[in-house]
Backbone bond lengths (Angstrom), bond angles and torsions (degrees), N, CA, C in turn:
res aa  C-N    CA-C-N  psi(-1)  N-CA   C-N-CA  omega(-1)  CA-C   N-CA-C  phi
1 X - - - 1.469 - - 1.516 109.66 -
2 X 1.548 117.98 153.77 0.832 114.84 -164.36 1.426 130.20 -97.50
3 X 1.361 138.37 104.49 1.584 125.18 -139.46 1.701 104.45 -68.58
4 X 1.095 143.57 -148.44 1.395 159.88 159.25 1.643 114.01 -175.78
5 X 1.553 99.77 141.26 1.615 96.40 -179.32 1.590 97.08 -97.91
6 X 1.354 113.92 154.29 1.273 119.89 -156.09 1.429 89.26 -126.96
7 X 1.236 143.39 154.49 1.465 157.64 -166.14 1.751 112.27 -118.38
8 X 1.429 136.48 84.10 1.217 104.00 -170.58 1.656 125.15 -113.71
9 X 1.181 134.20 129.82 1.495 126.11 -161.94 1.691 107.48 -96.82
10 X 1.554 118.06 147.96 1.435 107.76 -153.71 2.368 76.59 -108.81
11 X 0.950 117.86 116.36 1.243 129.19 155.67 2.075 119.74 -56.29
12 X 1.930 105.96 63.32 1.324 88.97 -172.16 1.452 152.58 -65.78
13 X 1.721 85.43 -5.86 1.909 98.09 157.54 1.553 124.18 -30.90
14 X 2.020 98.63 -67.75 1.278 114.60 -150.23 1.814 90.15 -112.95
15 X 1.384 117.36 -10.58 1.502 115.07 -162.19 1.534 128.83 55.08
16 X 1.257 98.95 11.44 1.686 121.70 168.75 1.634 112.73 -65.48
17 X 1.388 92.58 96.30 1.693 105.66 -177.36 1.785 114.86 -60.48
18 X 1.418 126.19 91.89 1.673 119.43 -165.84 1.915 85.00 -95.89
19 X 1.708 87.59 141.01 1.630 94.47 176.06 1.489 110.22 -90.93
20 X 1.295 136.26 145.61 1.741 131.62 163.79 1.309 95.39 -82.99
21 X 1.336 90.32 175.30 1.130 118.42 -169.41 1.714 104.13 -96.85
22 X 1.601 125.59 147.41 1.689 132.53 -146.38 1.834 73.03 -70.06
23 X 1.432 82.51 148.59 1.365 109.26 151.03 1.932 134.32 -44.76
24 X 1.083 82.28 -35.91 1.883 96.49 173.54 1.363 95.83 -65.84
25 X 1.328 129.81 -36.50 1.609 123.47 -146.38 1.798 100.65 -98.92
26 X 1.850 104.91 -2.15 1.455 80.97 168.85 1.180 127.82 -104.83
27 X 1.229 137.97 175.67 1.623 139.58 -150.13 1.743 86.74 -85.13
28 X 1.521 106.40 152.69 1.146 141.93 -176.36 1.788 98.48 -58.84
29 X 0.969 122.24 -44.45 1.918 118.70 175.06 1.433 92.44 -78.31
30 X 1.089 142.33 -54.93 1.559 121.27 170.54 1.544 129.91 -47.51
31 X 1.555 103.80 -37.63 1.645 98.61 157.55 1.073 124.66 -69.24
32 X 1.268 123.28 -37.65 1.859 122.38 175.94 1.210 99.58 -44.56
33 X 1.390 126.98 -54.37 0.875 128.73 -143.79 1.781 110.84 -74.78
34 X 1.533 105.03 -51.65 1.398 109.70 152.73 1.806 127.97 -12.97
35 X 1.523 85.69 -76.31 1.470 94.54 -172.65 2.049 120.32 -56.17
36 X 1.397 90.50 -53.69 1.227 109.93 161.74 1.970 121.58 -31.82
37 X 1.248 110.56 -41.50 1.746 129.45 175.78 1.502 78.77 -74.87
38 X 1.546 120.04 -76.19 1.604 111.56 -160.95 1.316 122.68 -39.86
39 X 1.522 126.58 -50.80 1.433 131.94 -145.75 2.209 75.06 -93.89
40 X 1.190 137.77 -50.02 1.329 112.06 -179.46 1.596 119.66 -58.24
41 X 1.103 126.55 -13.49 1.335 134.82 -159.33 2.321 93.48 -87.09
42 X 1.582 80.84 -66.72 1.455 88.44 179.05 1.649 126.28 -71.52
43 X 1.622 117.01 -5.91 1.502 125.70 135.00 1.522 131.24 -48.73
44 X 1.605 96.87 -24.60 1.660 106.02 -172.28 2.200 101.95 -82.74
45 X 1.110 93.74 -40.06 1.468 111.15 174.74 1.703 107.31 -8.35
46 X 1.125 139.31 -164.49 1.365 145.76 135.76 1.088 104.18 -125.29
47 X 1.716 102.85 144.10 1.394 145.51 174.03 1.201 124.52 -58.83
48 X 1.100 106.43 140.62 1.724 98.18 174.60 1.697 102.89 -165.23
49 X 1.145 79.74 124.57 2.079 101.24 -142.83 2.164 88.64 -133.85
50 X 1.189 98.97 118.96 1.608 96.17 -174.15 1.789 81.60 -117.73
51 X 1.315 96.12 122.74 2.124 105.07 173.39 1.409 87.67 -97.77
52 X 1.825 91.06 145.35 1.325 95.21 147.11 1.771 118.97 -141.69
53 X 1.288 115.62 -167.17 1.630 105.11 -165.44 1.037 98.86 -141.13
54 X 1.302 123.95 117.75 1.669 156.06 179.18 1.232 106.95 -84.07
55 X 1.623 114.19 116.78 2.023 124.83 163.30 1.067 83.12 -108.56
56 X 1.367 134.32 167.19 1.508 170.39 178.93 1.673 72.81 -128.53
57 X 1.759 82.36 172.58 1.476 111.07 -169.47 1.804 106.10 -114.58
58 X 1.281 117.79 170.27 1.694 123.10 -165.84 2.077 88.77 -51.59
59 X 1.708 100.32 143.96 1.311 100.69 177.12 1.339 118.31 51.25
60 X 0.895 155.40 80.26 1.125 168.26 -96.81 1.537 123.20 115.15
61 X 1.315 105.77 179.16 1.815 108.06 -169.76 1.683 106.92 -151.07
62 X 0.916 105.49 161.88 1.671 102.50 -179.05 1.750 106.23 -80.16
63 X 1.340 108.80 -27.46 1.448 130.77 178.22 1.568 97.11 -53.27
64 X 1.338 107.32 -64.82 2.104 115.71 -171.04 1.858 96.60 -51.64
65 X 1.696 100.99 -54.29 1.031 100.36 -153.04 1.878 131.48 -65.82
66 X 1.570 90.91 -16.20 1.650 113.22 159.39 0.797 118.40 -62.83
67 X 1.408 135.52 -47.37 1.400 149.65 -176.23 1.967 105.67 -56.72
68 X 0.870 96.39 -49.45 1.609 112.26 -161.69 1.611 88.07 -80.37
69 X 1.064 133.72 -70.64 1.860 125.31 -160.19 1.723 98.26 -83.06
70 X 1.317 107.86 40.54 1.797 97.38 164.63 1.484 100.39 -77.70
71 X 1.584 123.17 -59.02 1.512 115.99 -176.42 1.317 104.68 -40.66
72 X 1.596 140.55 -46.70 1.254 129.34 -153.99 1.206 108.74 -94.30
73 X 1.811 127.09 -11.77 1.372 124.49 155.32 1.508 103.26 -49.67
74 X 1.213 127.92 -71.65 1.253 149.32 -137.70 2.038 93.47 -47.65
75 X 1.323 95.54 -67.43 1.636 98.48 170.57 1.580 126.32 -79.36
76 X 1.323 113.02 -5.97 1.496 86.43 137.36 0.997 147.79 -79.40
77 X 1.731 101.75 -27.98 1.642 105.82 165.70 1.219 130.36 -57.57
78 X 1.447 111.21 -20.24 1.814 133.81 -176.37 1.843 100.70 -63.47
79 X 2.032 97.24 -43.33 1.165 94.83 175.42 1.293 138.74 -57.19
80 X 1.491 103.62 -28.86 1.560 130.73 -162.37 1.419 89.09 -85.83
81 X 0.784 140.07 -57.71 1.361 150.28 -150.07 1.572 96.61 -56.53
82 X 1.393 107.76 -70.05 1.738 119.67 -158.70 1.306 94.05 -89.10
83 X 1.490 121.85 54.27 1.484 100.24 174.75 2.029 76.72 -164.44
84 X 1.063 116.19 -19.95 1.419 130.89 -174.62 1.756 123.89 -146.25
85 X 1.989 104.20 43.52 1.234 98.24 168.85 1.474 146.73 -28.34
86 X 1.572 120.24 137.20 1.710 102.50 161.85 1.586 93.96 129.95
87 X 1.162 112.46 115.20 1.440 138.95 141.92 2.106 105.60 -0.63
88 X 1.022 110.87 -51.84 1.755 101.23 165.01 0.923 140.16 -88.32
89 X 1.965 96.56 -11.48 1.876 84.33 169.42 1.579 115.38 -108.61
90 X 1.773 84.55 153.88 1.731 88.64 -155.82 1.817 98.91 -132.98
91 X 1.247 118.22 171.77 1.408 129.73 168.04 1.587 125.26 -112.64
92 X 1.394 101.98 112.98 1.879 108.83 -161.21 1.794 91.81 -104.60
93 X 1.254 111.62 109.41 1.419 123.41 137.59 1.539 126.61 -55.84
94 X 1.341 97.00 146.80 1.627 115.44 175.73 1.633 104.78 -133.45
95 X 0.783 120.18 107.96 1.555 128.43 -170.97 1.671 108.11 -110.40
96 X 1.158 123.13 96.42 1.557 142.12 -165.15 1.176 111.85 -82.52
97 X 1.241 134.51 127.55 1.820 139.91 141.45 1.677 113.92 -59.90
98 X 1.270 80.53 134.90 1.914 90.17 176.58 1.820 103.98 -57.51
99 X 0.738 126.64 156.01 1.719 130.90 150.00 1.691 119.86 -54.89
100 X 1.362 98.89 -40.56 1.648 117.76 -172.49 1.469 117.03 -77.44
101 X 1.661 121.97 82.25 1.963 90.85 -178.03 1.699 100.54 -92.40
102 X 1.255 85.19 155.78 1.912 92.63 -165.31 1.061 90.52 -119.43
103 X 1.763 110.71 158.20 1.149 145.34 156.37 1.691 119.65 -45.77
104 X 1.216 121.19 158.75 1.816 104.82 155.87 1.814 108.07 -73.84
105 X 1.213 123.15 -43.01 1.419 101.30 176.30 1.844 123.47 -39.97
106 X 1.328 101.73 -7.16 1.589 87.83 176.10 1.435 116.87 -118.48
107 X 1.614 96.25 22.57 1.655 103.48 171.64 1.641 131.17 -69.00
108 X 1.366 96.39 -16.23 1.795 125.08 -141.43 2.273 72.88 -73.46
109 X 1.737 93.67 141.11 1.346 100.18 -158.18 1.052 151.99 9.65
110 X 0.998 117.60 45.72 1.628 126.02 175.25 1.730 114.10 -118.76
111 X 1.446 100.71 -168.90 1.459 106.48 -167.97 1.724 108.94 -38.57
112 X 1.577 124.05 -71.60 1.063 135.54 -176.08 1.456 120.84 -10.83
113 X 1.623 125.99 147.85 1.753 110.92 -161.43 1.276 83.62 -143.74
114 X 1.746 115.03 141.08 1.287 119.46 -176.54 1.081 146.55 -9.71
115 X 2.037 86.74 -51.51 1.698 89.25 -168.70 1.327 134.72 -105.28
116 X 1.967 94.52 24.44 1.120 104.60 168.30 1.254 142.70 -85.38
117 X 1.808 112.34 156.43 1.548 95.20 -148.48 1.540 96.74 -144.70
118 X 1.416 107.74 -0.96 1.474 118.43 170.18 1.189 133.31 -76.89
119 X 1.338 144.71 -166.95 1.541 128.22 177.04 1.648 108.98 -100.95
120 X 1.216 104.23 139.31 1.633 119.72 -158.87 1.590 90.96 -128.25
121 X 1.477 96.97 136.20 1.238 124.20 162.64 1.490 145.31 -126.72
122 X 0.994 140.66 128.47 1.649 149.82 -141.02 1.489 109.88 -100.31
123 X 1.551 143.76 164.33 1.574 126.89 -178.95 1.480 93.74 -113.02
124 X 1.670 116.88 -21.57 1.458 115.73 175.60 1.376 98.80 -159.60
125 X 1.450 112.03 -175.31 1.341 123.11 176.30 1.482 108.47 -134.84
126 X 1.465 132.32 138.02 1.550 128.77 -168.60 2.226 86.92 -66.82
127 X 1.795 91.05 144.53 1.197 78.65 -172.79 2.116 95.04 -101.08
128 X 1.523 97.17 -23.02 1.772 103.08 -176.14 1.352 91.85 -146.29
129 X 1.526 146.99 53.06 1.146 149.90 173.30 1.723 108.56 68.60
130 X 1.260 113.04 -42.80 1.423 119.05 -177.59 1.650 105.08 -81.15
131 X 0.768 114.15 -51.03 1.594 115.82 -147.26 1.914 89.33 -103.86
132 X 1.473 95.47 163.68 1.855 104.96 165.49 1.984 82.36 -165.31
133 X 1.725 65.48 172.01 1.975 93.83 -167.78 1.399 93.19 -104.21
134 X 1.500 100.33 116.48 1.620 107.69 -164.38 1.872 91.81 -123.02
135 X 1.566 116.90 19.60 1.396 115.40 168.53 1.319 112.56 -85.69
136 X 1.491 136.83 -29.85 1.562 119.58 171.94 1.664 96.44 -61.05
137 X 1.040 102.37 -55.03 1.953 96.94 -170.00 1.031 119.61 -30.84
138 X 1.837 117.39 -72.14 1.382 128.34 163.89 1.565 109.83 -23.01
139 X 1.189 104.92 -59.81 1.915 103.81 -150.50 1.737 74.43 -78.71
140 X 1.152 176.03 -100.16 1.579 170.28 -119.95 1.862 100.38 -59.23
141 X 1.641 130.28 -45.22 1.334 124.20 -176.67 1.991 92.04 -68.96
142 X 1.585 104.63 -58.27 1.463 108.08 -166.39 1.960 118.90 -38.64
143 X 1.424 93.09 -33.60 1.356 95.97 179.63 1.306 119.58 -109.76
144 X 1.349 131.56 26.63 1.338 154.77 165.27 1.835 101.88 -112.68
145 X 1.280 123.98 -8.61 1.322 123.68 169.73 1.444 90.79 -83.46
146 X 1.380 124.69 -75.91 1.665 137.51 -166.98 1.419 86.86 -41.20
147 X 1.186 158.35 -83.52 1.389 134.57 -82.22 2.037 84.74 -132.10
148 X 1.540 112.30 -19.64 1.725 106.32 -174.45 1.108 78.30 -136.69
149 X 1.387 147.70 -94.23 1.134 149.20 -164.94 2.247 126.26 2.96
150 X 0.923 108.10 172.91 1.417 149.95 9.74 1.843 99.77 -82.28
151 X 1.457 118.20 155.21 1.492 121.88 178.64 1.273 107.06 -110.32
152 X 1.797 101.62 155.85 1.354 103.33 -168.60 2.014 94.61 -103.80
153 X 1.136 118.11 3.99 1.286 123.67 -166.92 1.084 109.65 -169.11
154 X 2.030 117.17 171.11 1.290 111.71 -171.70 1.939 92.79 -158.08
155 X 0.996 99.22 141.40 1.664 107.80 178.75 1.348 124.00 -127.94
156 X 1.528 133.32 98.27 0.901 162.58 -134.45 2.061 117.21 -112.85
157 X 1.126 114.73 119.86 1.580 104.86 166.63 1.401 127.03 -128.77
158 X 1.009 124.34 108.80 1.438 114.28 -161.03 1.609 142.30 74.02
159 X 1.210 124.47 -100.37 1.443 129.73 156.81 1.688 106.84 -77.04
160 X 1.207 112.13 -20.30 1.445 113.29 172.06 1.929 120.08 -90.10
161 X 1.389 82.86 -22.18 1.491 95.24 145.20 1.337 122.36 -6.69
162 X 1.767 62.55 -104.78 1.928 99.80 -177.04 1.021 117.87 -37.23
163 X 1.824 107.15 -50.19 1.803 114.27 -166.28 1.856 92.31 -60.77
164 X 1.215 140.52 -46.70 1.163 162.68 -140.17 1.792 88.56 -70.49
165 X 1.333 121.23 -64.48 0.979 120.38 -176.77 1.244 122.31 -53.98
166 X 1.695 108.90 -48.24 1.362 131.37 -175.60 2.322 105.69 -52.00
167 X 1.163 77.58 -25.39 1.703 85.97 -158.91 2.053 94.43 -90.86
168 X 0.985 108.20 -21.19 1.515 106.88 -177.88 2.002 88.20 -81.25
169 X 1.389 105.76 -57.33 1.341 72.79 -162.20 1.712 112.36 -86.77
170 X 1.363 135.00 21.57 1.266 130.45 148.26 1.635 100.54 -61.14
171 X 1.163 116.76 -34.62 2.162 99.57 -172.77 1.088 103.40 -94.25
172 X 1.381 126.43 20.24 1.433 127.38 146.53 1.800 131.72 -53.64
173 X 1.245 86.52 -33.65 1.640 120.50 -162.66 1.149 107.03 -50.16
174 X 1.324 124.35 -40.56 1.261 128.85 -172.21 1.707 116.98 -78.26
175 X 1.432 116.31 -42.45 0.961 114.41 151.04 1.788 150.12 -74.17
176 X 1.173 86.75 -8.60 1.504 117.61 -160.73 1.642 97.62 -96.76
177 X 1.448 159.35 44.83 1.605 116.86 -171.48 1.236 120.95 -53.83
178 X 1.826 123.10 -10.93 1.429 92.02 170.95 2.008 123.69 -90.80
179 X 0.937 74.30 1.51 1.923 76.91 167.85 1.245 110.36 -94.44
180 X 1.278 135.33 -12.98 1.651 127.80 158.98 1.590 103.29 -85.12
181 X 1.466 121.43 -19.32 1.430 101.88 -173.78 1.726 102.09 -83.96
182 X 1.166 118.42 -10.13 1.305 127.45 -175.79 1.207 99.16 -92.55
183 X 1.215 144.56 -108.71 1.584 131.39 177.41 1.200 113.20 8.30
184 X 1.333 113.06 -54.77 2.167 110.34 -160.86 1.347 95.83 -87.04
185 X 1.703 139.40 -16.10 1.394 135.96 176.60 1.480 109.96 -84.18
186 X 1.326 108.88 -1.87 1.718 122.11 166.20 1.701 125.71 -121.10
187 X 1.277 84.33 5.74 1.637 109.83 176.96 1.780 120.02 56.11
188 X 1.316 77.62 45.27 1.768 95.00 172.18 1.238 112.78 -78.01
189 X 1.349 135.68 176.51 1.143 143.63 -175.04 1.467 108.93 -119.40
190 X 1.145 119.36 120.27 1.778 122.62 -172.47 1.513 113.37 -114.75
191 X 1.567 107.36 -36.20 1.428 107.42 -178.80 1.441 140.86 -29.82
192 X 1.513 121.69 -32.03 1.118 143.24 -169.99 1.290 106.67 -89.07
193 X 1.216 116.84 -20.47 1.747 119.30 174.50 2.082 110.83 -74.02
194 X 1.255 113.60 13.64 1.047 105.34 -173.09 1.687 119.42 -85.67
195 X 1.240 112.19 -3.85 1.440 129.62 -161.25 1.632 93.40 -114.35
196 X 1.265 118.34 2.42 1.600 120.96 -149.06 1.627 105.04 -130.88
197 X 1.148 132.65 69.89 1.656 104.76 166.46 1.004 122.15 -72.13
198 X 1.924 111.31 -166.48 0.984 107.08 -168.47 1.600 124.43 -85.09
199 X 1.247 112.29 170.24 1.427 95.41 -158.44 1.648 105.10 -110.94
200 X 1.143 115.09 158.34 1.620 134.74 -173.60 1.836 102.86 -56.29
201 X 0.696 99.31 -65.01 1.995 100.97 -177.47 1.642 107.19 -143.70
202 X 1.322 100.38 148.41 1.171 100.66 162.01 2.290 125.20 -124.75
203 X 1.190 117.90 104.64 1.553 102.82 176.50 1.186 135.91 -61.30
204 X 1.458 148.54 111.06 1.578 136.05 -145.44 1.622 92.00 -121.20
205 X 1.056 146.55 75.25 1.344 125.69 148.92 1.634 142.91 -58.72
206 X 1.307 119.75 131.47 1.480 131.71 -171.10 1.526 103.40 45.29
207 X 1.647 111.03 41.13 1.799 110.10 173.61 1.129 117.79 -112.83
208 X 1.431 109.36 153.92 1.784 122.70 -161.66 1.740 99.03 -127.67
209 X 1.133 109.86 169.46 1.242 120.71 171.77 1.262 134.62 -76.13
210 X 1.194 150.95 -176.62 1.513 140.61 150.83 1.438 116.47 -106.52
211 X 1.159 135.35 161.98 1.280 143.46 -166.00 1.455 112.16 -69.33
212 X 1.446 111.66 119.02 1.564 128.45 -153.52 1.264 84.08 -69.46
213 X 1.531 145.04 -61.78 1.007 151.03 -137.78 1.912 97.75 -72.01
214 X 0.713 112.81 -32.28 1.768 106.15 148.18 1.733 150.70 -123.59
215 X 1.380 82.51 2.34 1.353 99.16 162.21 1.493 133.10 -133.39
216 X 1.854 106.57 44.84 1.260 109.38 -169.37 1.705 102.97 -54.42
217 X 1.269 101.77 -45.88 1.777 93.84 -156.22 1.520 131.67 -69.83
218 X 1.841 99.19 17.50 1.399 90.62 158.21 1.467 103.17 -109.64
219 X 1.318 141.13 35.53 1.302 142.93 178.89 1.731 111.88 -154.85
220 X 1.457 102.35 1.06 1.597 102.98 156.01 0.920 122.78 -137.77
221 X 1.540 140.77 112.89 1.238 116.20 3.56 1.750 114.84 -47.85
222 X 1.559 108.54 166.47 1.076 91.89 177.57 1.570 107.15 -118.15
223 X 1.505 98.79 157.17 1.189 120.92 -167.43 1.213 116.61 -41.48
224 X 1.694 119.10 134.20 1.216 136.09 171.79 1.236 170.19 -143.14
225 X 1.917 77.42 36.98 1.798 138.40 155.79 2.073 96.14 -44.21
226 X 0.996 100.66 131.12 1.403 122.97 149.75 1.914 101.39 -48.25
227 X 1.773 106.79 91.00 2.187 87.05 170.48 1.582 95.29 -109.47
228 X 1.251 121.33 167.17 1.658 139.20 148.06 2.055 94.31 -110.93
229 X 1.095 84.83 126.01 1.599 101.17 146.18 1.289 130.99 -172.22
230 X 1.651 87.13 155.24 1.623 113.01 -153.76 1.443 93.39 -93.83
231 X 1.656 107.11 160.28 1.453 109.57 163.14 1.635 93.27 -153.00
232 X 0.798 121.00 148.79 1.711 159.75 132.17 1.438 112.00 -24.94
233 X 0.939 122.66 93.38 1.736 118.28 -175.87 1.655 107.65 -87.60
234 X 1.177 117.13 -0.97 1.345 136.53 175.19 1.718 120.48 -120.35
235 X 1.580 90.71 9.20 1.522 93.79 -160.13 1.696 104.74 -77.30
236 X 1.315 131.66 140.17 1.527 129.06 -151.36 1.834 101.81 -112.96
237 X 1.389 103.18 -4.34 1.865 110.13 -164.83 1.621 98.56 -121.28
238 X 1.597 114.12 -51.26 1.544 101.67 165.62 1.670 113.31 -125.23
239 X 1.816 103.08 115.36 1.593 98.28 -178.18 1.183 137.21 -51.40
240 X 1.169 147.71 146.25 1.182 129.74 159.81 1.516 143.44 -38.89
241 X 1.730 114.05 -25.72 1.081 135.01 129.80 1.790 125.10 -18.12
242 X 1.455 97.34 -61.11 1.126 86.19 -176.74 1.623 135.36 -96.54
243 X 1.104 100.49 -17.41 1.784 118.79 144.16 1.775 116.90 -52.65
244 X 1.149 123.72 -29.26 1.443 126.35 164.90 1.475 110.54 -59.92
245 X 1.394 109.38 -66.70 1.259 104.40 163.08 1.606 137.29 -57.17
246 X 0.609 122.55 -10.61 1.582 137.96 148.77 1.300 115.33 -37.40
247 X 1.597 105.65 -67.31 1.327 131.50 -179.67 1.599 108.26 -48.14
248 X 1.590 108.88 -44.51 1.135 100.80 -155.49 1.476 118.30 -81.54
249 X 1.358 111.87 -1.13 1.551 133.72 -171.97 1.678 111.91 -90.88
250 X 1.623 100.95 -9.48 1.647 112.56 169.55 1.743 122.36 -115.25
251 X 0.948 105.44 163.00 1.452 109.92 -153.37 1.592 86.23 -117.45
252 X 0.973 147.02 -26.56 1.771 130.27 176.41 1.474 108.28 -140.82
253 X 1.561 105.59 85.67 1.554 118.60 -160.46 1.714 93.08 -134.65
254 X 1.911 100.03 144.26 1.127 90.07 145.31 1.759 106.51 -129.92
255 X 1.369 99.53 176.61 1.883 95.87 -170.57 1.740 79.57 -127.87
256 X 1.571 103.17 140.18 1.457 132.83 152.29 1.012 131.55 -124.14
257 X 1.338 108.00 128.09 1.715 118.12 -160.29 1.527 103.34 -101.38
258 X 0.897 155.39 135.30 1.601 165.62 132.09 1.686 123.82 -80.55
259 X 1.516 103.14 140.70 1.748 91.63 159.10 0.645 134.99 -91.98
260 X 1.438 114.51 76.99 2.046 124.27 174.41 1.205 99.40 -129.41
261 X 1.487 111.30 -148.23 1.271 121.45 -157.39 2.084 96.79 -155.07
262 X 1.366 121.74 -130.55 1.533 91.83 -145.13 1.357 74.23 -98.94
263 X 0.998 122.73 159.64 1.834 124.76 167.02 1.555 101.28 145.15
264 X 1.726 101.53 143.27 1.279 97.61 173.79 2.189 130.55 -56.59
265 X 1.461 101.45 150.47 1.563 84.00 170.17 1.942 127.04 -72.01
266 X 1.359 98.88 123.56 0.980 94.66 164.28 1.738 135.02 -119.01
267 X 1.248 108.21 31.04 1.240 118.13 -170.42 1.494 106.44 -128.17
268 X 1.347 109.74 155.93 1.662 126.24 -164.88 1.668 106.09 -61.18
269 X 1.364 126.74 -63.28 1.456 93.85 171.58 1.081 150.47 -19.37
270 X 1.463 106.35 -70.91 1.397 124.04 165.62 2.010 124.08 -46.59
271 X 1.061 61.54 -47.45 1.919 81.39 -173.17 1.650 99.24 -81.11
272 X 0.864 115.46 20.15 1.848 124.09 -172.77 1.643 105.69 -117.04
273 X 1.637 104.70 -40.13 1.118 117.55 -165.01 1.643 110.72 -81.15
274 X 1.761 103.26 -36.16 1.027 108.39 177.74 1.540 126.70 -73.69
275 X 1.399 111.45 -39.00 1.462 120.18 158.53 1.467 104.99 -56.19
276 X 1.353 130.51 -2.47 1.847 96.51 178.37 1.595 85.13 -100.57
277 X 1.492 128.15 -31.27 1.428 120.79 -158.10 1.385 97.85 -81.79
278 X 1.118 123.58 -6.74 1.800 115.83 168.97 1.668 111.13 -83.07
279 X 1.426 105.99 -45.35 1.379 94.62 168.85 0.975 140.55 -60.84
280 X 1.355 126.20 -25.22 1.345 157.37 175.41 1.443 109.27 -67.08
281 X 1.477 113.52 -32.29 1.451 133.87 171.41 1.585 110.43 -64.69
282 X 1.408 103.96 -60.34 1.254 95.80 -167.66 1.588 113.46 -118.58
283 X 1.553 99.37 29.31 1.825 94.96 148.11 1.673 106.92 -105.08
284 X 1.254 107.92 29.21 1.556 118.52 158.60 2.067 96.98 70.58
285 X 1.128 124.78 10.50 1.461 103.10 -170.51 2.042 99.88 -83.17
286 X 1.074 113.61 154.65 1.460 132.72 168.12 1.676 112.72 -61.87
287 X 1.298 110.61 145.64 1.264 102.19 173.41 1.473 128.59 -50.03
288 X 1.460 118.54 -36.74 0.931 134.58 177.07 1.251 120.21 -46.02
289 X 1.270 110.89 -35.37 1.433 111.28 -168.03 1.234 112.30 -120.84
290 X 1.546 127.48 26.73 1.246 138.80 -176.73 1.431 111.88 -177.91
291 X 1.710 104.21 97.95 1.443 127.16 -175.34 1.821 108.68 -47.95
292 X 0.841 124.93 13.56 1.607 124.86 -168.97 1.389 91.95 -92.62
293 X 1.728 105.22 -47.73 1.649 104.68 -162.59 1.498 113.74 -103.95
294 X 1.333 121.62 47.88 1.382 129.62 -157.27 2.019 86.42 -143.80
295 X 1.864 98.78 127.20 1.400 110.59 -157.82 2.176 95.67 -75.18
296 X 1.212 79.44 134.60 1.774 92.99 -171.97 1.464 126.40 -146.29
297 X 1.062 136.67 -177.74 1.738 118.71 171.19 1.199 94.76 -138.95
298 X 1.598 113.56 128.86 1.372 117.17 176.07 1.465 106.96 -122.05
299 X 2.013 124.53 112.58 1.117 150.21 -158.56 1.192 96.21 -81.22
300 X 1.501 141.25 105.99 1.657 125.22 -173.80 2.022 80.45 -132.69
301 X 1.610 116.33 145.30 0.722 125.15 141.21 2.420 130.18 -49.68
302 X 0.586 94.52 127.93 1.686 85.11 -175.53 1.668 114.60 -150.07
């Protein structure tokens, strides 16, 4: 049988409940009209919009790099979802170009994969093995804050990693004075973090650090952004070694190891682990009290 929704108006004079007539039965400008009240009503709602900020890795493109973290969209959104029910809330990517487009002479081991043939771009270049010019970068995150920003997160692969890390703990700054007093005692640039707090988690895949000996002060104090990172136990461009150390420059990290090599995760372990440590993130519990966010190594075939 066939149900019908029935409309009913409460008469508060007499409290004489009068029924309308079903919805099917009213004229087509009365339904416009309906829907029209609905969709402004549920515009009035509040938003809840989680950004996040996409590095690609050395040589690379923001184009490759979409392609490749769809599986790992998929479970973060899973995260977002069960932690932030409802049809409006959603997850907005920002997927960035390096500043740097490079040549193929500067492909020779790094991210870049044979059969690429598109234009690839770099976040720096080593300028004396120690040091790189990390001012196009800066001024490329600074004006990706202004123009999408402020972000609640940042997702990182490789050389984008690093920048990834570097950029969680610049939106420290605001909360932090000793990580702005450190930056400006190394003559970093902080200003641009003012539109920017700090952010909810950060994901670092196959990322390493930069050389303490000139860039302690985005890793001392050390960072204390929510990170996950993955490493490659086979990985041949960034060791596992040096993703440990990574780790060790953050204060509420966990590290996952896989058997692959450099490439984003795309398989359910991994991508299992990370959806619980995001949730875990942002139903606000402490490490302490929720094994997701407590630093560990999880061995997953992949």
């Amino acid at each position: 049988m066939q149900s019908k929704l029935m409309l009913t108006n409460v008469n508060q004079s007499s409290d004489e409940i009068v029924e309308q007539p079903p919805v099917s039965s009213l004229s087509p400008s009365t339904r416009a009209y309906v829907v029209i009240v609905f969709v402004r009503l549920l515009n009035q709602l509040p938003q809840s919009t989680m950004r996040i900020l996409m590095l690609h890795g050395y040589a690379q493109s923001e184009k490759k790099f979409e392609i490749k973290t769809q599986p790992l969209r998929r479970y973060i959104e899973e995260a977002y979802a069960s932690v932030c029910p409802g049809p409006i809330d959603q997850v907005e990517y920002t997927y960035l170009t390096a500043p740097m487009k490079l040549d193929p002479s500067d492909f020779v081991g790094v991210d870049a994969e044979p059969s690429d043939s598109c234009e690839t771009w770099g976040w720096w270049l080593d300028l004396d093995g120690c040091r790189v010019d990390l001012e196009p970068s800066l001024r490329t995150l600074s004006a990706a804050v202004e123009s999408s920003g402020p972000f609640d997160a940042v997702v990182g692969f490789s050389q984008g990693a690093a920048l990834a890390a570097l950029f969680a703990s610049l939106c420290e700054c605001q909360a932090r004075p000793e990580r702005r007093k450190a930056l400006q005692e190394q003559g970093r640039p902080t200003s641009w973090t003012v539109a920017q707090g700090r952010l909810k988690f950060a994901i670092c895949i196959s990322g390493f650090s930069l050389t303490k000996e000139f860039y302690a002060g985005y890793y001392e104090p050390r960072i204390q952004t929510p990170v996950v990172l993955v490493a490659g136990v086979l990985d041949p461009v960034i060791p596992l070694g040096s993703t440990c150390q990574m780790a060790a420059v953050c204060e509420d990290a966990m590290l996952l190891e896989h058997y692959g090599t450099h490439y984003v995760p795309r398989f359910r372990p991994v991508l299992d682990k990370i959806k619980d440590y995001i949730t875990a993130v942002l139903t606000g519990k402490e490490p302490e009290d929720n094994p997701a966010r407590q630093m560990e190594k999880q061995l997953r075939y992949s």
